[in-house]
TORKOL-4160 file (C-alpha; in steps of 0.2 Angstrom, whole numbers, padded with zeros to 4 digits, m for minus):
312
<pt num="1" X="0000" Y="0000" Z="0000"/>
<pt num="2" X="0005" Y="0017" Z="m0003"/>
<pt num="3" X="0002" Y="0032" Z="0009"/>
<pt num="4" X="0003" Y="0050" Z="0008"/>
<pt num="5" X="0008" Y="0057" Z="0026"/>
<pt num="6" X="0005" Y="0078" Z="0028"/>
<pt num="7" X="0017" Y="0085" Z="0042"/>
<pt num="8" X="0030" Y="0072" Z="0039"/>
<pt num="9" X="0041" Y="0081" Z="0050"/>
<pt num="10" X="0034" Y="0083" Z="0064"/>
<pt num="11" X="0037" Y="0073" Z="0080"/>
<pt num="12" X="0021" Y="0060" Z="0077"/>
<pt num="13" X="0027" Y="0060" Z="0056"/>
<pt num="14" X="0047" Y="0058" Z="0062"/>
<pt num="15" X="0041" Y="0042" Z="0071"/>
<pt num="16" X="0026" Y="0033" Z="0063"/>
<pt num="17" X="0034" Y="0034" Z="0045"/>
<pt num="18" X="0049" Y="0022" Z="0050"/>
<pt num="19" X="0035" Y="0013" Z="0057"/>
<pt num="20" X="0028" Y="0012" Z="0043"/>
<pt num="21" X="0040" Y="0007" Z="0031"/>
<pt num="22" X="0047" Y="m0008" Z="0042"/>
<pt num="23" X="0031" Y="m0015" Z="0038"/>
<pt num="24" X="0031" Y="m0010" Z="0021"/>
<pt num="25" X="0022" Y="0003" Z="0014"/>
<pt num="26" X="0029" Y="0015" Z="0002"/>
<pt num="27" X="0027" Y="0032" Z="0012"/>
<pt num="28" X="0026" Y="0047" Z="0003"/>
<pt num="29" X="0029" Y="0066" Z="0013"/>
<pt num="30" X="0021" Y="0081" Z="0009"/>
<pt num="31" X="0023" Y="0096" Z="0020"/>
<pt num="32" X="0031" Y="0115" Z="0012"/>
<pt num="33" X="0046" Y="0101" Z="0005"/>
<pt num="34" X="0048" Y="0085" Z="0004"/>
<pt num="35" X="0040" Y="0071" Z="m0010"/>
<pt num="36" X="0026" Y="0081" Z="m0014"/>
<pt num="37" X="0020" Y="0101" Z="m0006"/>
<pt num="38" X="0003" Y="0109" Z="m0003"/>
<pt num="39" X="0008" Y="0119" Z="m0019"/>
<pt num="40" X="0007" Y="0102" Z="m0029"/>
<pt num="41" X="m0008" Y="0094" Z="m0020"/>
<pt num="42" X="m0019" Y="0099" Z="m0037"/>
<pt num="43" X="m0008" Y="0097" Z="m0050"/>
<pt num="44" X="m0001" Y="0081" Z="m0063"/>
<pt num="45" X="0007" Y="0072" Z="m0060"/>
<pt num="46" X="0003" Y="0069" Z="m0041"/>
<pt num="47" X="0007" Y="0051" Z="m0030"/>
<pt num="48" X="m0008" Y="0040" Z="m0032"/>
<pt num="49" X="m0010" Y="0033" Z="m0016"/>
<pt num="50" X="m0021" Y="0022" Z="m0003"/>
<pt num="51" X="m0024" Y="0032" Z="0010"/>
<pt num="52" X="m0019" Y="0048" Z="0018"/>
<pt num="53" X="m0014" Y="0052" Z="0037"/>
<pt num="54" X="m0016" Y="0070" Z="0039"/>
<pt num="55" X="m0003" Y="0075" Z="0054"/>
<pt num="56" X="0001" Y="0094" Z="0049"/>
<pt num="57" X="m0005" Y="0107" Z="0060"/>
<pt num="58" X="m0002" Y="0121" Z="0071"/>
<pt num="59" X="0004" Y="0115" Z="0088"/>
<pt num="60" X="m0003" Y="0123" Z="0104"/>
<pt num="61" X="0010" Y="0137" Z="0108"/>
<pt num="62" X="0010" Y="0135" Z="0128"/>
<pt num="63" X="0018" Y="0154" Z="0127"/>
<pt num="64" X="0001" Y="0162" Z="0119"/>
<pt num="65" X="0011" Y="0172" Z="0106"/>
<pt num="66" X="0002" Y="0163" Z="0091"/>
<pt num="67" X="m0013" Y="0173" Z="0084"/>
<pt num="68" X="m0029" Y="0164" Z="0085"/>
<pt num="69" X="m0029" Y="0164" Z="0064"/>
<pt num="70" X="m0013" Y="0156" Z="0063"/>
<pt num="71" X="m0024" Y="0141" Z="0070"/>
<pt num="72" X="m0039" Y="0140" Z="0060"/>
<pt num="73" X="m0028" Y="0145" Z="0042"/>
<pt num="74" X="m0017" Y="0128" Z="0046"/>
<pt num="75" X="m0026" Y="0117" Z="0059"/>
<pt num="76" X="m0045" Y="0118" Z="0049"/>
<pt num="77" X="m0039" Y="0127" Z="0034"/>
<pt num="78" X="m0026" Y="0114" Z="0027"/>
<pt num="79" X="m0037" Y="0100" Z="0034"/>
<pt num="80" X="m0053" Y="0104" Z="0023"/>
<pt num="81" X="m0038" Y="0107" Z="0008"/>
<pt num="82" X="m0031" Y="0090" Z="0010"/>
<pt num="83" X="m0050" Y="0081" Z="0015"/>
<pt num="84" X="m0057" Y="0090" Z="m0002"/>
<pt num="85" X="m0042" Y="0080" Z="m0011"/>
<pt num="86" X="m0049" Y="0064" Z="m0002"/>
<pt num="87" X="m0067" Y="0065" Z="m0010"/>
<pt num="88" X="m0061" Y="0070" Z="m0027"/>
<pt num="89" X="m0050" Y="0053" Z="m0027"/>
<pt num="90" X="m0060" Y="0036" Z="m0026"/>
<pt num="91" X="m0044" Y="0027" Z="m0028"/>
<pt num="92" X="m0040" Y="0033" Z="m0010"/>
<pt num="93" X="m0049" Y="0021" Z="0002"/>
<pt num="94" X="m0044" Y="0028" Z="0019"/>
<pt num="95" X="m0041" Y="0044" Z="0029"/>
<pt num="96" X="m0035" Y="0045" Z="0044"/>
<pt num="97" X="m0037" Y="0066" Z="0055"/>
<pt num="98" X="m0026" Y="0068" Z="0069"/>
<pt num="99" X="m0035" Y="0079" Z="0081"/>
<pt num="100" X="m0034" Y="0082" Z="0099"/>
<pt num="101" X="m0043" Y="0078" Z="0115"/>
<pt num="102" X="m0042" Y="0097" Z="0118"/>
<pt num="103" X="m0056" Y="0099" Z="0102"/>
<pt num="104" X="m0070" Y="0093" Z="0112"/>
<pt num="105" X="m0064" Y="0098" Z="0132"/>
<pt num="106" X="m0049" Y="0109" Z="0139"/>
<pt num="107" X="m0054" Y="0102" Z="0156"/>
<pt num="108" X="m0063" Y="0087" Z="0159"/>
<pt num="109" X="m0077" Y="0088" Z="0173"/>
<pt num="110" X="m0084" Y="0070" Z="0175"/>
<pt num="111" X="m0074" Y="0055" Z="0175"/>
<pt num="112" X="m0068" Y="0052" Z="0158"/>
<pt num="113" X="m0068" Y="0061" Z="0143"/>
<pt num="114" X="m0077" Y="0047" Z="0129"/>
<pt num="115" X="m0080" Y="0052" Z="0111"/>
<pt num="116" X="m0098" Y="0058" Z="0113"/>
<pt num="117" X="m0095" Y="0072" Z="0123"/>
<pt num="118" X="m0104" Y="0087" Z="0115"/>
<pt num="119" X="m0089" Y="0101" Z="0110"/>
<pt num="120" X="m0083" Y="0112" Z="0122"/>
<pt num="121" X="m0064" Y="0119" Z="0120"/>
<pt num="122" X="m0056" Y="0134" Z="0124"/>
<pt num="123" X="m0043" Y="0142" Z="0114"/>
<pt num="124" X="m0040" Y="0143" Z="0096"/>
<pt num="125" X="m0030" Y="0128" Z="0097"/>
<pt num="126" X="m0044" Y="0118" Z="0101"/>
<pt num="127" X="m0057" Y="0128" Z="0093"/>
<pt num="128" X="m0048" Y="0126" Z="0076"/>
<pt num="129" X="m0047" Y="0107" Z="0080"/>
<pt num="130" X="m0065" Y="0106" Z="0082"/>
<pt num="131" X="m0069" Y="0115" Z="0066"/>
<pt num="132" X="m0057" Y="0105" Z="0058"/>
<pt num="133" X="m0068" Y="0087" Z="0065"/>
<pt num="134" X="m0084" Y="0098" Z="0061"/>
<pt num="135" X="m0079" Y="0101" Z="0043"/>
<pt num="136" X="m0077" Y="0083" Z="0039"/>
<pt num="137" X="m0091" Y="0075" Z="0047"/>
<pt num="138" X="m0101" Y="0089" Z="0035"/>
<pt num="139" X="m0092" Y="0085" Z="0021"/>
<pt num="140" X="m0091" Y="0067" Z="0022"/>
<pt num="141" X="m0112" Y="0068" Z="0025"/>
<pt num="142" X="m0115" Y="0079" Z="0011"/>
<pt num="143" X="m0128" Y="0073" Z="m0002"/>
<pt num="144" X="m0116" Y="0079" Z="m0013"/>
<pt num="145" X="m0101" Y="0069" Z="m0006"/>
<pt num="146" X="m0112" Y="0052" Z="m0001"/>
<pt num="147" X="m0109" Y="0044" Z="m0015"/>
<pt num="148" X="m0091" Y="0048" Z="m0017"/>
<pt num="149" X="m0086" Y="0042" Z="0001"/>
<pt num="150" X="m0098" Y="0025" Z="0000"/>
<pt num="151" X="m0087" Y="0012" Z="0003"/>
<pt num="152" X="m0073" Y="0023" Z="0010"/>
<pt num="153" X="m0066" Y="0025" Z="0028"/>
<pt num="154" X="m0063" Y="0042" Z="0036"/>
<pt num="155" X="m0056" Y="0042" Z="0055"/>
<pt num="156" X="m0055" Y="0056" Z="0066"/>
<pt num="157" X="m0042" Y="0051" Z="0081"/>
<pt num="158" X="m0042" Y="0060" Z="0097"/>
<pt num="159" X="m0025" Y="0058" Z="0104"/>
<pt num="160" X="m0020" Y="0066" Z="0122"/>
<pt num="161" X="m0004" Y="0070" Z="0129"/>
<pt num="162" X="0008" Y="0059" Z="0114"/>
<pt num="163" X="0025" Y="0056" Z="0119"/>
<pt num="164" X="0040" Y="0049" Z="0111"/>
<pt num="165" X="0057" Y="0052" Z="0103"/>
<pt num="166" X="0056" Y="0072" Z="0096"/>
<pt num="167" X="0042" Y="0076" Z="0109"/>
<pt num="168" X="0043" Y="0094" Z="0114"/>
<pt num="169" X="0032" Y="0100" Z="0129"/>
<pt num="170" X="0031" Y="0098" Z="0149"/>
<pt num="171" X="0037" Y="0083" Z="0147"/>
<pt num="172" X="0055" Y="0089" Z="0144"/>
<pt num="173" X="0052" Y="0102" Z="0155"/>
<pt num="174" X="0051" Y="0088" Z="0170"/>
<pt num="175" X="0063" Y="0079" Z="0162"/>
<pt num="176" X="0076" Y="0094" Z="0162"/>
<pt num="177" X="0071" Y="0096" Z="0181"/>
<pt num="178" X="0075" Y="0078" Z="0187"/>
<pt num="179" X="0089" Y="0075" Z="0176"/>
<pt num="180" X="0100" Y="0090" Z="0186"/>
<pt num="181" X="0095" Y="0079" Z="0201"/>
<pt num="182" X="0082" Y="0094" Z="0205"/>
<pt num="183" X="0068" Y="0091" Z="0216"/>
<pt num="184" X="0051" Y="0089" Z="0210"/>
<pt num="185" X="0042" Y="0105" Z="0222"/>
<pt num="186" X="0024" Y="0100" Z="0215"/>
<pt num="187" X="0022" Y="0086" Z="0226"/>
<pt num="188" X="0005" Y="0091" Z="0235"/>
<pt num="189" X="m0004" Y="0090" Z="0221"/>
<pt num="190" X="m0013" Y="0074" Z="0218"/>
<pt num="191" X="m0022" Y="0069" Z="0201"/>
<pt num="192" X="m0023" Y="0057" Z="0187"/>
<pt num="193" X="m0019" Y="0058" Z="0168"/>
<pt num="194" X="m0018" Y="0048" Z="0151"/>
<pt num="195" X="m0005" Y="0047" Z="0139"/>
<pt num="196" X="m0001" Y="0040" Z="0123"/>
<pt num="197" X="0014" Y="0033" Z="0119"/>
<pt num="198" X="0020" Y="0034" Z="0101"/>
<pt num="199" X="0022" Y="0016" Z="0101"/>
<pt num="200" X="0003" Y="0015" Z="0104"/>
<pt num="201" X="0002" Y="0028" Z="0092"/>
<pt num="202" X="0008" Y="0018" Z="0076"/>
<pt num="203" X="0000" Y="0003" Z="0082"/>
<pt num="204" X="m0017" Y="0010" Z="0080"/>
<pt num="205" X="m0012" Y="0020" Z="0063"/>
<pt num="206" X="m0007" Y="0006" Z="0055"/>
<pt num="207" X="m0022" Y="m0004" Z="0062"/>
<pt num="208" X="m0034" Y="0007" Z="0053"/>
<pt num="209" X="m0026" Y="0006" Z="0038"/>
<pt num="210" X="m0024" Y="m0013" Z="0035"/>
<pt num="211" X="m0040" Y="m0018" Z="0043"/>
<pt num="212" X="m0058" Y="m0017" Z="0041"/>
<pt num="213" X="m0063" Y="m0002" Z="0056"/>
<pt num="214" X="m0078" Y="0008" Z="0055"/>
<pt num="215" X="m0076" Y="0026" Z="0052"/>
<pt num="216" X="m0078" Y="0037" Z="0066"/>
<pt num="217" X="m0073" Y="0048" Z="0079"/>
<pt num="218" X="m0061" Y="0037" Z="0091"/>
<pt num="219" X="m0049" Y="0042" Z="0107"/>
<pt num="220" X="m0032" Y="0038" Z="0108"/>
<pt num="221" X="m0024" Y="0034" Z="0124"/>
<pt num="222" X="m0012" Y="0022" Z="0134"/>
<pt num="223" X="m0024" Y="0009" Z="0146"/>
<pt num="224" X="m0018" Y="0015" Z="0164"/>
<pt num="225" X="m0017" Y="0033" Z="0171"/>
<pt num="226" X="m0005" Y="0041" Z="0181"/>
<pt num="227" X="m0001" Y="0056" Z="0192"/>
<pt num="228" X="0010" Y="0066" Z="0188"/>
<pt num="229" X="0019" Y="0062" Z="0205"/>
<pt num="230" X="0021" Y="0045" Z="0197"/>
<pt num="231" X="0027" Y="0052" Z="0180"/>
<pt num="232" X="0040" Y="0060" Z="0190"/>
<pt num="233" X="0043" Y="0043" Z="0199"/>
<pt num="234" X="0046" Y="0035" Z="0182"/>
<pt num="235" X="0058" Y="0048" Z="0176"/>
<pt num="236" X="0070" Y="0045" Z="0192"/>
<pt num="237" X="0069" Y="0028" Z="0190"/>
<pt num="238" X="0073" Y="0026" Z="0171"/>
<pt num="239" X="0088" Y="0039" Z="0174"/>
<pt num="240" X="0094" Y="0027" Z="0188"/>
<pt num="241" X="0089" Y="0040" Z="0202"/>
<pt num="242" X="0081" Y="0042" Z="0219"/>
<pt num="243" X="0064" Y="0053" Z="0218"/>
<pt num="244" X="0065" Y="0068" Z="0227"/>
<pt num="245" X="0047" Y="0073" Z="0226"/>
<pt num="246" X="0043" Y="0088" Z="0241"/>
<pt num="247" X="0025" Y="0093" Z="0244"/>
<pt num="248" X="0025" Y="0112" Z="0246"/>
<pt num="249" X="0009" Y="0121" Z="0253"/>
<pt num="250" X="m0003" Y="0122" Z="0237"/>
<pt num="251" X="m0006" Y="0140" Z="0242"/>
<pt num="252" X="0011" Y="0142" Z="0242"/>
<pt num="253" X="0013" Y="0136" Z="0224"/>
<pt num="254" X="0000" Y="0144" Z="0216"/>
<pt num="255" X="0009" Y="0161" Z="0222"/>
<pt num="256" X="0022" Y="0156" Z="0215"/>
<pt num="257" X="0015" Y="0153" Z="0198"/>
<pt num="258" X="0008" Y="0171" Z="0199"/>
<pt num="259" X="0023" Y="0177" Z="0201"/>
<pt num="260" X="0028" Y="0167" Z="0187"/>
<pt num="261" X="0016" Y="0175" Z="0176"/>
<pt num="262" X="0021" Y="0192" Z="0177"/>
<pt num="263" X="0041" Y="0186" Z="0176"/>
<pt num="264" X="0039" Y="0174" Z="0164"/>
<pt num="265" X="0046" Y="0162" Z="0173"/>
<pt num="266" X="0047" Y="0141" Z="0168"/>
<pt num="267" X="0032" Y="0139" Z="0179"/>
<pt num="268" X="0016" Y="0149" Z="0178"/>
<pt num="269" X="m0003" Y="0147" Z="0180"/>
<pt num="270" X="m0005" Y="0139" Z="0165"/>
<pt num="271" X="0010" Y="0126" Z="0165"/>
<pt num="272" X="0004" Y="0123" Z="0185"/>
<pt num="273" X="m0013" Y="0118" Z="0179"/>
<pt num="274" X="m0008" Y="0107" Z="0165"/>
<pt num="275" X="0004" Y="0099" Z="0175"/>
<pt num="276" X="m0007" Y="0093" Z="0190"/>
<pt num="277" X="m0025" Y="0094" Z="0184"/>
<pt num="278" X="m0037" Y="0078" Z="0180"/>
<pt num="279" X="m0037" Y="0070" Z="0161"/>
<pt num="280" X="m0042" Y="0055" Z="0161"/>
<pt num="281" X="m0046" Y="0049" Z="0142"/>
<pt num="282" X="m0057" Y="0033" Z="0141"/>
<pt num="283" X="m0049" Y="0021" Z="0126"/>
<pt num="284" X="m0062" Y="0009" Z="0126"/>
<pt num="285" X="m0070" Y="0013" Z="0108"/>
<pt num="286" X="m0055" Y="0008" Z="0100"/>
<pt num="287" X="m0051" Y="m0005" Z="0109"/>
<pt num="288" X="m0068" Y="m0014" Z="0104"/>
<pt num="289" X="m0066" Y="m0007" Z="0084"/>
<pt num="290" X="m0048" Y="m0016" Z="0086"/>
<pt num="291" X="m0055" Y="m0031" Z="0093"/>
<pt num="292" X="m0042" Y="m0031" Z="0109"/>
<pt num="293" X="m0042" Y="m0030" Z="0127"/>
<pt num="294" X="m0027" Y="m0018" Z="0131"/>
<pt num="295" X="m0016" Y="m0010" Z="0122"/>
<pt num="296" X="0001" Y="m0018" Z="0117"/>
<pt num="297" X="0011" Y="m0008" Z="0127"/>
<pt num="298" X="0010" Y="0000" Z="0146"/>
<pt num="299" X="0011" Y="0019" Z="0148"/>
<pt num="300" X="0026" Y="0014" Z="0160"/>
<pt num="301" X="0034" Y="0005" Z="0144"/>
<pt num="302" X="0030" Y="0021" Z="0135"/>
<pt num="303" X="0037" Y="0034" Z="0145"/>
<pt num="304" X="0052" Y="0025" Z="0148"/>
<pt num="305" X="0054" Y="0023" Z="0128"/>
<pt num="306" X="0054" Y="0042" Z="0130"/>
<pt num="307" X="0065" Y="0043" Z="0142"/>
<pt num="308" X="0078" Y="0035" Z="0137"/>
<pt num="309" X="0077" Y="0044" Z="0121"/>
<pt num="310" X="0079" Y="0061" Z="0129"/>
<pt num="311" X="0093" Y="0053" Z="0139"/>
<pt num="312" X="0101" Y="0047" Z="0123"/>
């Protein structure tokens, strides 16, 4: 089979295209270089391909300096670009939209977020996301469009925090922290997160590709959660370290992260919140579409696959 990936280069692209070819597919990139550009999506002679995995977009900038259109032009702009591509070509059987959990909820309030949650980001990240999902489920049920995606599968993947070789986010943050031997001052705060290891990552990509799964809307997460007190656990151990994890006052932390707005120092309010709040992302949907009971590997297998990584 032949795939067309958009955002090759990108962390998710820099891994799951190895993956890909190991198991050999012929991969094509298109990005601003590469195989094949945005410039040449419309023109003769372009790849003729299987399916298309569409993993360009606009990262959320945790330092609020990206303007809001910035998101929607790359995030639902060059999705509706490449999914208009996808409907014009019935030789192409699958296509395969990484979103975010952070399109339907920037905070979860009950247990677990599930797939049918009614939409409720904040942000322009997140809001672009969802307009991106929105676009395609109106597209891909448009009279117009019925007849042209009949037979066809279109997957709209949810992942939450991804980690893996060439992450970039708080993750390297804690691990920069605990590999100087620093201690971990969040300790007070207690909550519980999902992950998805890029491991888990390629496993399901590939999945949807070479099997019969029914389109839809579907999370994508590691089976257990953990605190980020336990993450940090994790990270000592894989560096071959004793945690040091103190529990400051939360008052006393939350002042700090004030402080931290107006200074612009590593932690603020924001970074604080996403480091200790409750995102627990149910995986279940998948699971059944794949026909497995867990994932085939841990989130502790995962991390520590990142770890080393960063160490390396």
């Amino acid at each position: 089979m032949k795939i067309l990936v958009t955002g090759y280069h990108g962390f998710v692209g820099q891994n799951l295209i190895p993956f890909l070819k190991e198991k050999g597919y012929v991969v094509y990139g298109l990005g601003r270089t590469g195989d094949c550009t945005w410039d040449d999506l419309d023109k003769d002679p372009f790849p003729e391909v299987d399916a298309i995995i569409h993993l360009a977009g606009k990262a959320h900038d945790t330092k609020n300096t990206t303007e809001a259109k910035t998101y929607f032009d790359i995030n639902k702009g060059l999705t509706i670009k490449i999914f208009s591509h996808f409907i014009q070509h019935p030789e192409i059987k699958n296509f395969i939209f990484f979103s975010s959990v952070k399109a339907v909820a920037d905070r979860i309030s009950g247990d677990s977020l599930k797939e049918d949650e009614e939409y409720a980001p904040r942000g322009p990240y997140g809001e672009s996301k969802a307009e991106a999902e929105k676009e395609i489920i109106r597209l891909a049920h448009s009279e117009e469009n019925m007849d042209l995606i009949k037979g066809r599968s279109v997957y709209i993947l949810r992942p939450c925090m991804m980690h893996g070789p060439g992450n970039k986010g708080n993750l390297n943050l804690l691990y920069r922290v605990i590999s100087h031997n620093l201690p971990w001052p969040l300790g007070a705060f207690e909550n519980k997160r999902s992950y998805a290891g890029i491991k888990n990552v390629c496993f399901v990509t590939e999945k949807l590709i070479s099997q019969e799964i029914p389109s839809g809307i579907y999370n994508l997460a590691d089976d257990e959660v953990l605190s980020t007190n336990q993450l940090v656990e994790v990270i000592f151990n894989t560096l071959g370290k004793k945690a040091h994890i103190w529990k400051f006052g939360k008052g006393l932390v939350v002042i700090v992260a004030k402080i931290g707005d107006k200074l612009h120092l590593p932690l603020d309010s924001e970074r604080l919140n996403k480091l200790t709040e409750n995102y627990v992302v149910d995986n279940q949907k998948i699971k059944n579409a794949l026909h497995i009971t867990k994932m085939p590997f841990s989130t502790r297998e995962g991390l520590t696959y990142t770890i080393l990584h960063f160490r390396d």
